[in-house]
N, C-alpha and C positions, 0 to 999 in steps of 0.2 A: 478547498485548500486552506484550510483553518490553520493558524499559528496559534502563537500564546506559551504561557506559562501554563503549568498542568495544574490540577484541583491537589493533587498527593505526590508529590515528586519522590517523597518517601520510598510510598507504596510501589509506584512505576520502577525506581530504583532497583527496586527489591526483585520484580517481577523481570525486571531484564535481566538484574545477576542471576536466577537459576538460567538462561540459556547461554551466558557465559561463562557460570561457573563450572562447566564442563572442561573447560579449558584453562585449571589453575596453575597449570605449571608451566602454559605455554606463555600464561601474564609473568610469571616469574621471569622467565627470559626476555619476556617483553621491556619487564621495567629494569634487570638488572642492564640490557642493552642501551636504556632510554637514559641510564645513569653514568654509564661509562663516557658512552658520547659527549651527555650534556657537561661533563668535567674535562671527558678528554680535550672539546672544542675551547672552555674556558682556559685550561691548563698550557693549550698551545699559545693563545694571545700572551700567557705571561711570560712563558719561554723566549717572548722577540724581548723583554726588557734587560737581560743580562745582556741579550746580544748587540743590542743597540748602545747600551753601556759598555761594551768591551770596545767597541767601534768607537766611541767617543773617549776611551781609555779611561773610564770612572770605576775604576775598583770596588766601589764602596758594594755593587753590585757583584759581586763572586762570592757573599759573606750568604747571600740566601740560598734556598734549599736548588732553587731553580739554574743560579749560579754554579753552585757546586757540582751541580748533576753533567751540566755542561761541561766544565772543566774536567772533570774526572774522565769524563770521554774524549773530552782535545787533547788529553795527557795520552791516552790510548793510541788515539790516531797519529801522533805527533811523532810515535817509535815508529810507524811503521813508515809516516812521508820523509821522517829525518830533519835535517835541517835544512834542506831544502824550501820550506814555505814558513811564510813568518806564522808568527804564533795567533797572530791574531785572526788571520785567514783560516786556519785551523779550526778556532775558535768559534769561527761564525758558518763555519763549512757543520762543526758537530753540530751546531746548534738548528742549522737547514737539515740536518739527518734525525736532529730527535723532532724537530717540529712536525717532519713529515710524515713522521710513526707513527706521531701522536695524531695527526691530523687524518690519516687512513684509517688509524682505527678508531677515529669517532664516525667515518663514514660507513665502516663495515658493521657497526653496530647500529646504527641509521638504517642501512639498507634489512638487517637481517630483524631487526623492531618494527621495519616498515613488511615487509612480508610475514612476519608470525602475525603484526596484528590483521594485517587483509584476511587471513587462514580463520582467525578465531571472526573476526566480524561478517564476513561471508557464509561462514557454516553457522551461523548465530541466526544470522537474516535467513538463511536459506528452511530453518526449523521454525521461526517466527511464521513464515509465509505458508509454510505448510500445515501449522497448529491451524494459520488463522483460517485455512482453505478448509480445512476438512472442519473444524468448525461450522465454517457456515452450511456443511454440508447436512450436518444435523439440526439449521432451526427451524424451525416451523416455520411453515408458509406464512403464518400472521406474521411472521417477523420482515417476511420480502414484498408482505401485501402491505406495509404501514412505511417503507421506505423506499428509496428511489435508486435503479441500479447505480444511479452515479456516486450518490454517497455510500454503498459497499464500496464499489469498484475503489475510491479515494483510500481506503483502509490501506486496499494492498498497492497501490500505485505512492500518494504523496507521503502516505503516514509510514509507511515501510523503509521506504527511500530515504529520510529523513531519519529514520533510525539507524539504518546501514552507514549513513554520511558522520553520523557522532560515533560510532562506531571505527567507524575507518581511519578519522581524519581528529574530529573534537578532542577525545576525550585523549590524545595522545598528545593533540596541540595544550589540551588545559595541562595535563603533565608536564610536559617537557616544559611549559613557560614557565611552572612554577620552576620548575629543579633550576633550570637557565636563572630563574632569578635570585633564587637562593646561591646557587653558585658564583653566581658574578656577585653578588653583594658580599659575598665569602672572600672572595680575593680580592674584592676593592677596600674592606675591611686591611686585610692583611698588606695589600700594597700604602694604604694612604686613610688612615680615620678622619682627619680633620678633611678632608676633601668628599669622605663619602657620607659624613655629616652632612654637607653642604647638597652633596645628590638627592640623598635622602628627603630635605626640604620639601622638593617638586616631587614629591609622589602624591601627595593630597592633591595638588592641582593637575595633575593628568589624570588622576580617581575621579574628581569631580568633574573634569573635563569630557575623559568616557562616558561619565553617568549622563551626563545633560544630552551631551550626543544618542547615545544607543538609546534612551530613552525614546526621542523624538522618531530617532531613524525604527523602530519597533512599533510603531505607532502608525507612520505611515505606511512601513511593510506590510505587518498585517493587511491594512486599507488596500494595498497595493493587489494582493492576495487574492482576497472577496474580489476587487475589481477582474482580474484575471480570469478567476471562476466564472463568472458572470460572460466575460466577455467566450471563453471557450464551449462554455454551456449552451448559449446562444447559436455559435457559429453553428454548434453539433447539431443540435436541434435543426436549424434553417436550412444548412446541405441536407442530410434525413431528408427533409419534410419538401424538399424543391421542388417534387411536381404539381404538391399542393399549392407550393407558393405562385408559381407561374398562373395554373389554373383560376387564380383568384385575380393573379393580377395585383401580387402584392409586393413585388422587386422593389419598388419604392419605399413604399411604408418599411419595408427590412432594412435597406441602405440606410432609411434616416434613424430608426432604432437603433442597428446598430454602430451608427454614428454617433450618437449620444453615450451609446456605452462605452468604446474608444476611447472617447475624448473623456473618460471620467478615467480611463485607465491611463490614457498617456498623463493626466492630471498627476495622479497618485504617483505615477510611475518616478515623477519624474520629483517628484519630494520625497519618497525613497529612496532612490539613486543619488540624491544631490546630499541627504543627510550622509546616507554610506559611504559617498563618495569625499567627504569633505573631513571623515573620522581621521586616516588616514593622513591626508595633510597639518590639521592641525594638531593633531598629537603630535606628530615630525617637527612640524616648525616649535614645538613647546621643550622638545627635547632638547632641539637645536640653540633655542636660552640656555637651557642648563647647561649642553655641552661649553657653550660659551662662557657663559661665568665658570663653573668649575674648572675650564683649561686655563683660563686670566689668571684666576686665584693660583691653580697647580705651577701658571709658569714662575709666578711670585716666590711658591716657595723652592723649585728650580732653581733661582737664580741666588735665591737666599742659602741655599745647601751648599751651592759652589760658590759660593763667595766666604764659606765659613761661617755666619752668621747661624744658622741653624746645623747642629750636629750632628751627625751621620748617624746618629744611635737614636736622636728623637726622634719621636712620633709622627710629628710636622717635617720632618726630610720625606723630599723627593728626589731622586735622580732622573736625570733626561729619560732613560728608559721607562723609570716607574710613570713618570708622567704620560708617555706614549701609551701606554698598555692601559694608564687609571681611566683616560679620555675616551679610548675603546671600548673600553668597561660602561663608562658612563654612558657613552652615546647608546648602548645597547640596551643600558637598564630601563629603559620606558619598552622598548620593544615587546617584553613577556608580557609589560602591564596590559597593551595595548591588546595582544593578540589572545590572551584569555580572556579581557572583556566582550570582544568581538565574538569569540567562541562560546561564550555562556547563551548568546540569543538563539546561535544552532543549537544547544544542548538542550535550551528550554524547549525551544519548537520543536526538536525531537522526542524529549518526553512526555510532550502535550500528544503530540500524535501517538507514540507507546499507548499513553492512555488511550486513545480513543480504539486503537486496534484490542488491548485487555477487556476494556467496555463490551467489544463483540463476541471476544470470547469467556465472557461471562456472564452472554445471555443464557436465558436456559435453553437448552433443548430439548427436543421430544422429547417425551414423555417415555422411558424407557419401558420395554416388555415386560411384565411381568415374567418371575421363574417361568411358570406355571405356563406359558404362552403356549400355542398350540399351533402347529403346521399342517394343519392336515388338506387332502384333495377337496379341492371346489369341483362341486356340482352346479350350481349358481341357482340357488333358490335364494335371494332375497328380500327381505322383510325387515319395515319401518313400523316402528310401533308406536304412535304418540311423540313423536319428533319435534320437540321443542330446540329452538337454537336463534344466537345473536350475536352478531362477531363482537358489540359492545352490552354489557350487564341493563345497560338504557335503551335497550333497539333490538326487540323478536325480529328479527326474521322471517323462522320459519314457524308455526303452528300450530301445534298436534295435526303432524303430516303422519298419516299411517296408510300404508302403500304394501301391495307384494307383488314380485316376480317371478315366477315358478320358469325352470331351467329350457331355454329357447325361448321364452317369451322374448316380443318387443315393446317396454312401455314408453309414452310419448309426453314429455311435457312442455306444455303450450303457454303462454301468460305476456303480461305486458313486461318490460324492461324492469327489472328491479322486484321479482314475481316471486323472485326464489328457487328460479330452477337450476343454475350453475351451482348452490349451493346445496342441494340435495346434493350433486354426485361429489362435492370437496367433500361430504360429510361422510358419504361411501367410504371414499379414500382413506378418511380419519387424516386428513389435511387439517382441518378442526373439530375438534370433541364435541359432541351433544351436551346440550345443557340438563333435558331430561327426554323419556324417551328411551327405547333401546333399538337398534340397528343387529341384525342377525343375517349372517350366509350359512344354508344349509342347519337352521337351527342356532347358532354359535354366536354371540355375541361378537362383532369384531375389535372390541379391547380385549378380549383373549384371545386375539388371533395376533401372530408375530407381523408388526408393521410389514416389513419385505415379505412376508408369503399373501399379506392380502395384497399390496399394490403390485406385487406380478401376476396376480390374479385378474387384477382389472386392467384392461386395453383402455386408452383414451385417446379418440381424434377429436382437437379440440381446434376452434373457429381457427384461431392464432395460430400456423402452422411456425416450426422452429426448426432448423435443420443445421445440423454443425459441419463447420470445415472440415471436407472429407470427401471422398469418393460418393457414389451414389448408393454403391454396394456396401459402404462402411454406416451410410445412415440408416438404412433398411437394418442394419444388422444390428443397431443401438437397440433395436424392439427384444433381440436373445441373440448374445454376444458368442454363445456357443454354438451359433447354428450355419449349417455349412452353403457355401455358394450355390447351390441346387434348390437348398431352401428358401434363399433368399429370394433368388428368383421364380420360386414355384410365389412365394408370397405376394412378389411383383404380380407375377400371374393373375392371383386370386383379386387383387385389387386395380387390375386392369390399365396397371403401370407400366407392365413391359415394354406394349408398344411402343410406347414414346422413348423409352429409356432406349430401346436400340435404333433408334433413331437421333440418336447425342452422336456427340461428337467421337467419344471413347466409348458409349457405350455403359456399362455398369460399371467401368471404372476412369468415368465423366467428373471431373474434381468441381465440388462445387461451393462457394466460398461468400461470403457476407449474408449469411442465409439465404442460400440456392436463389440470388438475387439474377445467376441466369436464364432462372424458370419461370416461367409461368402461376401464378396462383394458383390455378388446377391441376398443374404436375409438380407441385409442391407438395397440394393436398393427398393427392393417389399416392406420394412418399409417407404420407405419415400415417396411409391409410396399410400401405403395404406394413408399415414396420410396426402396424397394431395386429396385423395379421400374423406378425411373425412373431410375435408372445404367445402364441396360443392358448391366452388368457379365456376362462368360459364366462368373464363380464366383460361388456363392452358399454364403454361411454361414448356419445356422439354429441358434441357440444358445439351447435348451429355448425357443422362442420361443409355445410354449401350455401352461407350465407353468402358469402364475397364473391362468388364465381358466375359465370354466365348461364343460359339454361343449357346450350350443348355441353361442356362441360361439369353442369351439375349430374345432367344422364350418365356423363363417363362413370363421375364419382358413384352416385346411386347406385351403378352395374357393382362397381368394386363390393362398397356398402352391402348392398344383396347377399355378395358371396360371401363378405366378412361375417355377417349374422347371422349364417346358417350355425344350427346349434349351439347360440350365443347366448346367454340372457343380454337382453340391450336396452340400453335407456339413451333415448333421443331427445336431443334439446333442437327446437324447430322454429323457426321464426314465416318458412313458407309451409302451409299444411300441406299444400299437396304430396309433402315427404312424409307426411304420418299417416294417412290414410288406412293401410296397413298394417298398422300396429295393433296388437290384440287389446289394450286398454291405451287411453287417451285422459291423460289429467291436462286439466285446466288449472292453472295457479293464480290468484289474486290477492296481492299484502302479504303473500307468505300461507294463505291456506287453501286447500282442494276445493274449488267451490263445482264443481264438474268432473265427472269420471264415466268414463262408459267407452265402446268401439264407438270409430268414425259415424257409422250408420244407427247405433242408440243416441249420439249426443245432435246428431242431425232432429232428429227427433226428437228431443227435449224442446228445441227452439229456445236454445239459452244463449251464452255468451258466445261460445264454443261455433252454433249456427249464425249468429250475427260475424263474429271473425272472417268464417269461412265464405260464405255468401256477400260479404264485402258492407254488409250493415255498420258496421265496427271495426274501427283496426289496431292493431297491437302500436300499446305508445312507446 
């Protein structure tokens, strides 16, 4: 939950007005409503000073535009009440009928400013979240294998949100305080110079004032931020991992960490809150000086205009109304100052986050198809030929791994942790590019084969089953989205998932939710086993796919497995042999190259690494 200021505020600028500037004419209405308002609301304050001057019978006040305007309309109304009500009642009745006009329609321009901009910030947000979605739909696995779901997940949750919020709310509040301030300074000019000189003064000390504040209170937010992170991150993690923690017997060790974390967050918290919270007050009370001095000095020259002493036509007159309206003015004028400083810290932390969401979507993505790419039917004969590969320029992996599979074979690779064999089949997939080496199905190099026609070609049950919110019949069906309920369940069949499944509660339409954490690990894995069935992809991957499960369970799986591979080509990743036995060739992997190849009963007879594993001489690290 990173804040801050952006690296190019510029640039971020720039990059959010094209998902704005879709909506040029709807800003026009925006601002021509943000403008009516912000005068109409000023225009009505000035409208109470003829009236309160008519009220106090000071003439001097009927000579201004706001005067006249009154008057011409209490001359109106005045034929129609007659002489029935005195003049003056009239007078403050027009003036309660033009305030009200005025004052409705600063709110109906308010409200209909406040709904265009929701219209344009919400369909703004709602194309952000889907650039940034389909995005990361195209990066490379190295891009999801060098970061951590949580920092994606932040892109569209805090940095999103945080753009939607300036959007919504900032960048209308930076508006309008500007216009509010221009405005009132406009008519405090025109009501009283020598008094809004004197306003004037305290605007460097509430500028300075905000800065030392927002500074401090930015300072600790951030801190506040990281701490929060930490502290959510933690909880996520320790709820997840609870049966671990019991099992160990580590409730305690977790309470007192995450008491340590707490307490570093109520820390922070509570020096961000206190700066935030103390902005607020003393901007107010500084205002509350100025209101002070400027209404002592205004009532000065009040008292001086009605005594004669200052001239109705000079500069330095006030009348009781103008002063009423100037000290309104005044007390409001630190308000915009206040409330665009405040708003500049969201605006930054929103284009810090803009960036960081632009950042994602300017990594690169795959590697596009060539024109030239090719679709054609797998047979599934494939062939490694000199297989060099290292997910870093400093670190082989893999070899001169050169390997083939001719169509129904099953080949097997065996090796200790870290051996190289999950990254043979990413390599299939073209998850990641060979460094040298070429990769062929059915003859064809697979970079001339169209990304999507090879990987619906390969089926993969891997260790780590994944299963999405959804029916039982909707995840089966994620394997071929076109394929009909008869199928799905013939596939169940083949992977000897049925039974269990009609035996749920609903049956195949059993809703199963936090990743089918109602299931069992073995009738998790027969899901993923069915829904590789139900591609009827002619390669299959098997990636330690009965590591985690029991042995009765693992026979269920096998049974499916058996029927999945019938006319498959298959590569098996195996941490127990006795699932590779079978296999018509058997590699052995070590540091990344074949040190062993042959059937179960030639590598028995070697008496190599392969005989030591199996016979219990040796065991996989």
């Amino acid at each position: 939950m990173a804040s801050g200021k952006p690296k190019d505020a510029g640039r971020t600028v720039k990059r959010l007005m094209h998902y704005v500037g879709a909506y040029k004419i709807h800003f026009v209405f925006v601002f021509l409503c943000l403008i009516i308002s912000t005068v109409a609301a000023s225009l009505g304050t000035y409208f109470l000073s003829p009236i309160l001057n008519k009220i106090a019978n000071a003439e001097v006040a009927d000579n201004d535009f706001a005067g006249r305007i009154i008057g011409k309309l209490s001359e109106s109304m005045m034929a129609v009440f007659g002489s029935g009500i005195s003049s003056v009642m009239v007078y403050v009745i027009a003036g309660g009928v033009l305030l009200s006009a005025v004052y409705i329609i600063s709110a109906g321009c308010t409200y209909a400013q406040s709904k265009i901009m929701l219209h344009i910030s919400q369909n703004s947000i709602e194309k952000i979240r889907t650039d940034l979605f389909n995005k990361v739909q195209t990066l490379p696995l190295r891009y999801h294998d060098t970061r951590t779901t949580g920092e994606i997940m932040s892109r569209f949750t805090n940095d999103v949100d945080n753009i939607g919020t300036m959007l919504d709310t900032s960048i209308i509040s930076v508006v309008s305080g500007t216009a509010t301030l221009i405005t009132t300074l406009a008519f405090m000019i025109y009501t009283n110079i020598p008094l809004t000189v004197i306003t004037l003064i305290f605007i460097p000390i509430f500028t300075k004032g905000g800065m030392i504040i927002g500074a401090k209170s930015s300072k600790f937010y951030r801190g506040q931020q990281a701490s929060l992170g930490a502290v959510n991150g933690y909880i996520e993690e320790t709820v997840t991992g609870q049966k671990v923690v019991k099992v160990f017997n580590h409730e305690k060790d977790c309470t007192e960490e995450f008491g340590l974390l707490n307490s570093d967050l109520r820390e922070k918290q509570f020096k961000a809150q206190f700066y935030g919270g103390v902005m607020g007050p003393i901007m107010g009370n500084l205002s509350k000086v100025s209101y002070a001095i400027t209404a002592g000095i205004g009532g000065v020259l009040c008292a001086l205009t009605y005594g004669g002493s200052i001239a109705p036509s000079s500069v330095m007159a006030l009348t009781f109304g103008g002063l009423t309206v100037f000290v309104q003015y005044a007390n409001q004028f630190s308000r915009p100052i206040n409330e665009v400083s405040m708003q500049m810290t969201t605006v930054f932390s929103a284009l810090a986050g803009a960036e960081r969401v632009f950042n994602v979507m300017d990594e690169a993505s795959e590697e596009p198809d060539g024109k030239d790419a090719l679709d054609p039917k797998f047979k599934g004969f494939v062939e490694l030929n000199n297989v060099t590969f290292g997910y870093n320029p400093d670190k082989v992996i893999l070899k001169n791994i050169s390997l083939y599979a001719k169509p129904g074979q099953k080949i097997a690779f065996v090796g200790s942790t870290g051996a190289g064999k999950t990254t043979i089949t990413n390599l299939l997939n073209r998850f990641y590019d060979i460094d040298s080496g070429s990769i062929t199905i059915d003859g064809i190099n697979i970079k001339d084969i169209k990304r999507d026609t090879l990987r619906k070609n390969i089926a993969m049950v891997l260790q780590d089953t994944h299963l999405f919110t959804g029916t039982v019949m909707e995840n089966i069906r994620y394997g071929r989205l076109d394929a009909t309920d008869e199928e799905v369940i013939a596939a169940a069949k083949t992977a000897s998932a049925h039974g269990f499944i009609k035996r749920l509660a609903n049956g195949y339409d059993t809703m199963l939710e936090g990743d089918g954490a109602n299931l069992s690990q073995g009738q998790r894995q027969l899901l993923n086993i069915a829904r590789a069935a139900l591609s009827r992809a002619p390669i299959l991957v098997l990636d330690e796919a009965t590591s985690s499960v029991d042995t009765r369970t693992e026979k269920l799986i096998e049974k499916g497995m058996d029927s999945l591979m019938t006319d498959r080509t298959t590569f098996v990743i195996a941490h127990r042999l006795s699932t590779v036995r079978n296999a018509n060739a058997i590699m052995v992997l070590e540091q990344g190259e074949i040190i062993e190849r042959g059937t179960h009963e030639e590598l028995l007879e070697q008496k190599g690494r392969y005989y030591e594993l199996y016979t219990g001489k040796a065991e996989l690290d």
